[in-house]
MARFIGU-266924 format. One record per residue (C-alpha): x, y, z; residue in one letter. Coordinates in pm, whole numbers, plus 32768, in hexadecimal, padded with zeros to 4 digits. Layout:
residues N
XYZA;...
END
This chain:
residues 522
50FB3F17914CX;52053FAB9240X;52FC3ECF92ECX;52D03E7B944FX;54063F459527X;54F63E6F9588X;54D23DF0970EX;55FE3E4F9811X;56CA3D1F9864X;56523D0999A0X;54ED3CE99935X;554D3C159827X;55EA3B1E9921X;54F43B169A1DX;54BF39D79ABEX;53B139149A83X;53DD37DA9B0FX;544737579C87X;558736C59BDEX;55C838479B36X;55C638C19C8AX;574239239D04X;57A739119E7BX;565239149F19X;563B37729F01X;55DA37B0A0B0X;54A2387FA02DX;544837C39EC6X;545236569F64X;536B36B9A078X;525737479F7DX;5292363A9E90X;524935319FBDX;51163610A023X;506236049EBFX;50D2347A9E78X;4FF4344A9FABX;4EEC353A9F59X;4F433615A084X;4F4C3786A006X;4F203880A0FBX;4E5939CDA0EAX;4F6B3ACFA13EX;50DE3AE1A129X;51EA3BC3A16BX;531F3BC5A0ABX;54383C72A156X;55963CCDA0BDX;568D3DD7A027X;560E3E359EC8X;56613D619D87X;565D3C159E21X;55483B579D93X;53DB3BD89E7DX;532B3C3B9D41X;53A63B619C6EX;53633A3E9D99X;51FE3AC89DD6X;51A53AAE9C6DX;5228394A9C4AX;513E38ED9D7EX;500B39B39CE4X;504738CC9B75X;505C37A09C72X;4F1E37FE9D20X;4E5B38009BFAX;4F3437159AFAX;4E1F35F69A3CX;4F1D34DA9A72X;4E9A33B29B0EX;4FD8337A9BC5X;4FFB344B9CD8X;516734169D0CX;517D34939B77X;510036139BACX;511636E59B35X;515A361F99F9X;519537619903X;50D036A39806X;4F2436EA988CX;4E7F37FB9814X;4E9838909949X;502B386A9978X;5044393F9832X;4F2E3A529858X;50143A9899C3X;516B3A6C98EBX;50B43B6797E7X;50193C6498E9X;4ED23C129899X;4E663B4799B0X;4D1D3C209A40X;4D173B5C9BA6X;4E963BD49BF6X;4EA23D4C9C72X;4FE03DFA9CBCX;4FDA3F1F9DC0X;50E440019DAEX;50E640B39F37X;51D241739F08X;50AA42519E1AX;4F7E41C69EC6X;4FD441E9A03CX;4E774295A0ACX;4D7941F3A14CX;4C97423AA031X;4D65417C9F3FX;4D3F403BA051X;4BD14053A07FX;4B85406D9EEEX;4C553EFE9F35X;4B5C3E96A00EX;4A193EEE9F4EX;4AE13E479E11X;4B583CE19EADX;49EB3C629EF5X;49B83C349D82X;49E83AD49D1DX;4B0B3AA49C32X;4B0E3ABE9ACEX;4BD139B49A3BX;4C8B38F39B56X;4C3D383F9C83X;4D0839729D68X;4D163AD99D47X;4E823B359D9BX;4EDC3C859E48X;50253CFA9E1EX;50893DFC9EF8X;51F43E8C9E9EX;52943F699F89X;518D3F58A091X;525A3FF5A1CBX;51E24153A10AX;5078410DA17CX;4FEE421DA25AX;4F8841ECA3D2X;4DE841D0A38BX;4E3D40F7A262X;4EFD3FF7A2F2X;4DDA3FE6A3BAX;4CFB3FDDA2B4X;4DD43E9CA21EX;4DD63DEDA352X;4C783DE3A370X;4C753CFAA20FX;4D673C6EA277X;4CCB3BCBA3CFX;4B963B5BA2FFX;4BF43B39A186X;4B083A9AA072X;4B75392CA01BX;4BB839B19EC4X;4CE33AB49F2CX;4E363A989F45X;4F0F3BAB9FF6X;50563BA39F89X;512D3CBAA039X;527D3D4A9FF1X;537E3E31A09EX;54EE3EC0A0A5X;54CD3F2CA241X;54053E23A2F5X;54233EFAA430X;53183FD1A3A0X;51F33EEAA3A1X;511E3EC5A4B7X;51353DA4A5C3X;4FC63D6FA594X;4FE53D30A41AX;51203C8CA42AX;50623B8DA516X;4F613B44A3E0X;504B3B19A2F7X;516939C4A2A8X;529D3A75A27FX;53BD3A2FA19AX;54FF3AC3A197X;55E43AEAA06BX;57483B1BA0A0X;58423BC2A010X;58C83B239EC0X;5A603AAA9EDFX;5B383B309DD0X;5B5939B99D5BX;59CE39A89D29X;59CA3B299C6AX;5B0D3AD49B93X;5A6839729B13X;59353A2D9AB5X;59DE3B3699F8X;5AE43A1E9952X;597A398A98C7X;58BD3A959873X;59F93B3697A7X;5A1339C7970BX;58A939CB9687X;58A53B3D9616X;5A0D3AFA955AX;5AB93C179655X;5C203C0F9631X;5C7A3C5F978DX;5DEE3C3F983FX;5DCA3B57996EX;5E833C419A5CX;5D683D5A99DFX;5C693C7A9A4EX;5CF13C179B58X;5CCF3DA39BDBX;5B793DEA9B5AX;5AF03CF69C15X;5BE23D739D66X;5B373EE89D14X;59DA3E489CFEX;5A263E079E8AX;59173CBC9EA4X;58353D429DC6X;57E03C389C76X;57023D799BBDX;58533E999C1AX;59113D829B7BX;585E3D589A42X;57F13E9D9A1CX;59963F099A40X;59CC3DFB990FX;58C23E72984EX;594E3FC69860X;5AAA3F5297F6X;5A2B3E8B9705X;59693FC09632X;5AB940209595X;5ABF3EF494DDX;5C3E3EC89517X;5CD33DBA95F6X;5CCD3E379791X;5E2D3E3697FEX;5E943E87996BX;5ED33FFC98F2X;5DCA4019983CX;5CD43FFD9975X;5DAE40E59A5EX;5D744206993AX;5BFC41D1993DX;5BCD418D9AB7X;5CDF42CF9B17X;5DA141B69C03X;5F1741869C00X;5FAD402A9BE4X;5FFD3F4D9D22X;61663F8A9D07X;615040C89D41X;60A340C99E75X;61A33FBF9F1EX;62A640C79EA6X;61E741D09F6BX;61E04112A0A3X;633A4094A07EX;6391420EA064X;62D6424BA1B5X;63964123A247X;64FA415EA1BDX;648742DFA277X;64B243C1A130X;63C944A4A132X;63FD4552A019X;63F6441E9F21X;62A843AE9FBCX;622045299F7CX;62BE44F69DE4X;621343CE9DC1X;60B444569E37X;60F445629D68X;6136446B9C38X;601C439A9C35X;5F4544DE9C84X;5FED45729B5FX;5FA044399A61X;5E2C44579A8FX;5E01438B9BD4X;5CE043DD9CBFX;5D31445A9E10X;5C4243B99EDEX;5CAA426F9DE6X;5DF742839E62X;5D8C429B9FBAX;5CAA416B9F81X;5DD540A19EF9X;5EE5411B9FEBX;5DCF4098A123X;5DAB3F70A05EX;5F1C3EDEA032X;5F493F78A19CX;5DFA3E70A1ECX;5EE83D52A15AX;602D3DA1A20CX;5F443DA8A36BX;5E843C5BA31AX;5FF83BF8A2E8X;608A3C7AA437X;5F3D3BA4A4C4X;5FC43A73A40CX;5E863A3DA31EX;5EFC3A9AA1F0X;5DF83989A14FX;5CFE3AF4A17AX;5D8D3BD1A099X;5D2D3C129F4CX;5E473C179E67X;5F433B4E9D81X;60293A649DFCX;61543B309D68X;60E23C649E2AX;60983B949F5DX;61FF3B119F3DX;62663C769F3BX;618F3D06A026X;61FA3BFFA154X;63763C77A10BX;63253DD9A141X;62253D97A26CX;63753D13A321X;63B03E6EA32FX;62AA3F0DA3E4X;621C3ECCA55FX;60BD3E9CA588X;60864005A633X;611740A0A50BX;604D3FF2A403X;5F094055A4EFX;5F9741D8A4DBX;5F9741B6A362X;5E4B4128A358X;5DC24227A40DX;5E7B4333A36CX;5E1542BCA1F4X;5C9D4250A243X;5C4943B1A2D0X;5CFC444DA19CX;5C324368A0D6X;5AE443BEA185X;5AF5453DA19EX;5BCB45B0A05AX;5B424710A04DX;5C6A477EA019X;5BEB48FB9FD1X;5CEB49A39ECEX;5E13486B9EE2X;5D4247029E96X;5E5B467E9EFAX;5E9A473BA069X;5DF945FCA117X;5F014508A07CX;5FFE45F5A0C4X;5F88462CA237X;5F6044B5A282X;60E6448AA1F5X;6148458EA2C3X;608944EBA406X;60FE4394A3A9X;62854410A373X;628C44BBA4BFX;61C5438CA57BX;62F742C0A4FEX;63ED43B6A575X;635F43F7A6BFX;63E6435CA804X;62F743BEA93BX;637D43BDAA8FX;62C542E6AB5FX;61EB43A4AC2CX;61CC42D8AD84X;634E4346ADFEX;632C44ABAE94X;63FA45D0AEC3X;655145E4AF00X;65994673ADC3X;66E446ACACD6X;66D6475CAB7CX;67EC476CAA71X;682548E4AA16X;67BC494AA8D8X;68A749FBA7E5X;68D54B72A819X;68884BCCA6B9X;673B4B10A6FCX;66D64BFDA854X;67924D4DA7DDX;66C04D36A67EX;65A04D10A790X;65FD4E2EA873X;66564D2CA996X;67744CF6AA4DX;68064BA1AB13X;69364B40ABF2X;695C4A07AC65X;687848EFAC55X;6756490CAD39X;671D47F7AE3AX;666B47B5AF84X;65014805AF4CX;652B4944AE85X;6386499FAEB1X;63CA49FAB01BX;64A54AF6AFD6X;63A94BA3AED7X;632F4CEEAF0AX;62424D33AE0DX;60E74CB8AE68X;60584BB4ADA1X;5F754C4CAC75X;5E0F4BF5AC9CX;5DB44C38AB2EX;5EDE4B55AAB9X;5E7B4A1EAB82X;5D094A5BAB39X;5D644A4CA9C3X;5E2C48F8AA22X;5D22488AAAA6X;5C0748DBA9C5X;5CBA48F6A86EX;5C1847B4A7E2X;5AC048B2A7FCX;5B5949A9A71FX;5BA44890A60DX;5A6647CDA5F6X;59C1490FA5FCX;5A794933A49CX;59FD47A6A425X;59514866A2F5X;5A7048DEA28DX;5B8A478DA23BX;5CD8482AA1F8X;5CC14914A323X;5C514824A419X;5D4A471DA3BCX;5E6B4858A3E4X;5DCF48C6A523X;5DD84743A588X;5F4846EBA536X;5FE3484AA5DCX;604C4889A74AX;5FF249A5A818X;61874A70A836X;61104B7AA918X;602B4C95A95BX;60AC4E08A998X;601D4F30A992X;5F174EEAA8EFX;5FBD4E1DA7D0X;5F8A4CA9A7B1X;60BE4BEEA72CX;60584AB2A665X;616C49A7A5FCX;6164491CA4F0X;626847DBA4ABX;62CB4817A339X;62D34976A243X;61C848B9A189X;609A48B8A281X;60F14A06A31FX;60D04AB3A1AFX;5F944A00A184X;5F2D4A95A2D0X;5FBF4BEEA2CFX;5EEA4C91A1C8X;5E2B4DDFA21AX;5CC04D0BA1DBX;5D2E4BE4A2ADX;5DC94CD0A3B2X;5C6E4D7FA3CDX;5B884C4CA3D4X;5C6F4BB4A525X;5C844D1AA5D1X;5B094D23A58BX;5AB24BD0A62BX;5B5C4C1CA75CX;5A9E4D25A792X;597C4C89A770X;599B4B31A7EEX;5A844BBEA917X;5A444D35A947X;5BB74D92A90AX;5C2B4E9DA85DX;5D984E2EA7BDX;5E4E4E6CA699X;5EEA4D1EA604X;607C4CF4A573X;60E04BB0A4D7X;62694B35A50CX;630349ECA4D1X;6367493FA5E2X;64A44834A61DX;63CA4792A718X;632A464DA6F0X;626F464FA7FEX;6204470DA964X;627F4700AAA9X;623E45EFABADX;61004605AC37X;61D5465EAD82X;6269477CACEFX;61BE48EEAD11X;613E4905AB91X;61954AA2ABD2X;62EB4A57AC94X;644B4A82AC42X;648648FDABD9X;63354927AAE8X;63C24A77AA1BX;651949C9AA2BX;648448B8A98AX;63E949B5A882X;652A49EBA7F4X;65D948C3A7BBX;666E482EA8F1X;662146B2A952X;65EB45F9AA8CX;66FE455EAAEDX;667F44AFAC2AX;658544A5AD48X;65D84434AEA9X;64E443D1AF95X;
END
């Protein structure tokens, strides 16, 4: 006789009990009132990210419905025949639905010719519906009519990740429960038990960040310890980073203290070094967002919401100190959009590097506030910088220098001001040159050539290759019927002109090359 394959720890551990149930007491102690006084209902919805408990809830409910105990405030008692043909998959009266592979209408009336049969062993037949936002249109609309005039025998029990999906008309029909996210104090008891009863020998800190990674789900969670545990060696802190391709916490406050102490070029080494040691990009993204999440929730002054150790918590309000509010937002922003679109083409690691290089100039960057107008004064920019450029100054330019302009203003060049954001989300398909095309600035356009800026060596070589080159002089064709050929250049400006300020003027190209506002009269 073979041996029966071992079950997965989350399986294994499945709740089976109201008291087993973790961080859903709002949801348990309402169903557990409901069947003490003999008050089931014929359809509920179950709503909640996945991993916290529906199934597990819904087949708890179904062992309750049809439990033998006397005492109603005692089911389900695990002990009835009944209890243990559900706890053993046996149980003929519960049926679970999986939508997500039966979403037809076909599937939903087969239902329907199926649930007027009287049941075969308990008092209820028990539907369990998993994943029920995948129904189609016509058989939602088959459901719903079973579900306005169900048998007394049926129970509907519904589940779904994305409760926005389901119908108003069957959400109407149905008593809804939702299940909330599990706290990182709920996960990280459940683990510390589980790895107790299985004899795991687990660091604390190491459990601690499985059940962070898990983010609220209990199954993530015990599914990450089960897969730590198959080595059969003790889980340290390292040990999960190797398997999971994340780099340690440390790390990532020493990237963001790079960004904040404005060194560049150790932030870009230390990207490069967790990349290097296995780590996945869009991991690293994940974690940077995250421990940029805590030093926000900081700057709010609720740090009670973050997720984390009291040690890095300690740390983490130390280095918030350092940072405004605006400039944690830019970092968020920066980091989540590197995290969501990381096809980074050839270089995995171009939309790191690109939100560094965004984040780094943001911090740099000192707009002129654009309400004063027009009297204008410039510093001059070094010689060597206009003679390398063919240009030639005197003294500094003031008064309203765009008056005294002679060259019209170039119709093509303001038109690809004004409609360059076209040209990039015409190239959303394609990550790495969309996030170039967003972070440069329009230099100038002459004869024919379009100059694009770039603001370090490191985004215009990722830009100025003969295929990327192609791809942009291509789309602006297309998207706006202009011929152009395309040059990349870096650029020692960190940012445009006043809004007052002719973007093809003398003050703009000045700009260009280096020289700074120095003041603006009204």
């Amino acid at each position: 006789m073979s041996e029966e394959a071992p079950k997965a720890l989350y399986r294994k551990h499945r709740p089976g009990t109201w008291e087993q149930v973790s961080g859903q007491k709002h949801v348990t102690q309402t169903l557990r009132n409901a069947v003490a006084g003999g008050r089931i209902g014929h359809a509920y919805l179950f709503s909640g990210q996945r991993g916290t408990g529906k199934t597990s809830v819904a087949r708890i409910l179904a062992k309750a419905a049809n439990c033998l105990d006397e005492d109603l405030k005692s089911r389900p008692c695990n002990k009835c025949q009944h209890c243990q043909a559900v706890n053993d998959g046996m149980f003929l009266d519960l049926i679970e639905i999986d939508a997500a592979s039966n979403t037809g209408v076909e599937d939903i009336r087969d239902l329907r010719d199926k649930i007027n049969f009287s049941p075969n062993q308990g008092r209820f037949k028990v539907y369990i519906i998993d994943e029920v936002h995948m129904l189609s249109k016509s058989a939602f609309n088959a459901l719903l009519k079973t579900l306005e005039e169900p048998p007394s025998h049926v129970i509907f029990i519904l589940a779904t990740t994305e409760i926005n999906k389901i119908p108003a008309t069957v959400l109407s029909r149905c008593q809804r429960h939702e299940f909330k996210r599990a706290s990182l104090e709920e996960i990280s008891k459940q683990l510390t038990e589980i790895a107790r009863k299985e004899h795991i020998k687990v660091d604390e800190d190491a459990l601690v960040y499985i059940g962070r990674q898990a983010t609220g789900s209990f199954r993530d969670a015990i599914s990450l310890l089960d897969q730590m545990a198959s080595s059969g060696d003790k889980i340290t802190l390292s040990h999960v980073h190797s398997v999971l391709g994340t780099t340690a916490s440390h790390n990532v406050m020493e990237l963001v203290g790079a960004i904040q102490e404005e060194q560049p070029a150790k932030a870009l080494d230390l990207i490069h070094q967790a990349l290097d040691a296995g780590t996945d990009p869009r991991q690293l993204a994940y974690q940077v967002v995250n421990y940029l999440r805590t030093l926000l929730l900081i700057k709010l002054g609720n740090p009670g919401l973050t997720d984390t150790t009291k040690e890095m918590l300690k740390e983490a309000t130390l280095q918030a100190k350092g940072f405004s509010r605006s400039m944690i937002l830019k970092m968020l922003d920066a980091f989540q959009e590197a995290g969501t679109d990381l096809r980074g083409g050839w270089y995995p690691s171009l939309r790191l590097e690109l939100a560094l290089a965004q984040v780094m100039e943001n911090e740099e960057e000192k707009p002129v506030e654009p309400s004063r107008k027009a009297e204008v004064s410039i510093k001059e920019p070094s010689r060597a910088d206009l003679e390398t450029k063919g240009s030639q100054t005197s003294e500094p330019v003031q008064g309203k220098p765009e008056g005294n302009e002679k060259a019209p203003a170039n119709d093509d060049f303001s038109r690809l001001n004004r409609d360059w954001k076209q040209v990039s989300q015409a190239l959303r398909s394609n990550g790495s040159l969309n996030a170039l095309l967003n972070s440069c600035r329009l230099m100038s356009l002459k004869k024919g050539v379009l100059t694009l800026g770039f603001s370090s060596d490191l985004l215009r070589e990722k830009a100025d290759t003969p295929e990327q080159i192609k791809t942009i002089q291509e789309t602006i064709a297309s998207v706006l019927n202009l011929d152009l050929q395309v040059k990349c250049v870096v650029t020692k400006a960190r940012h445009g002109p006043p809004a007052d300020i002719k973007q093809d003027g003398m003050v703009a190209e000045a700009l260009k090359y280096g020289a700074k506002i120095s003041d603006i009269q009204d």
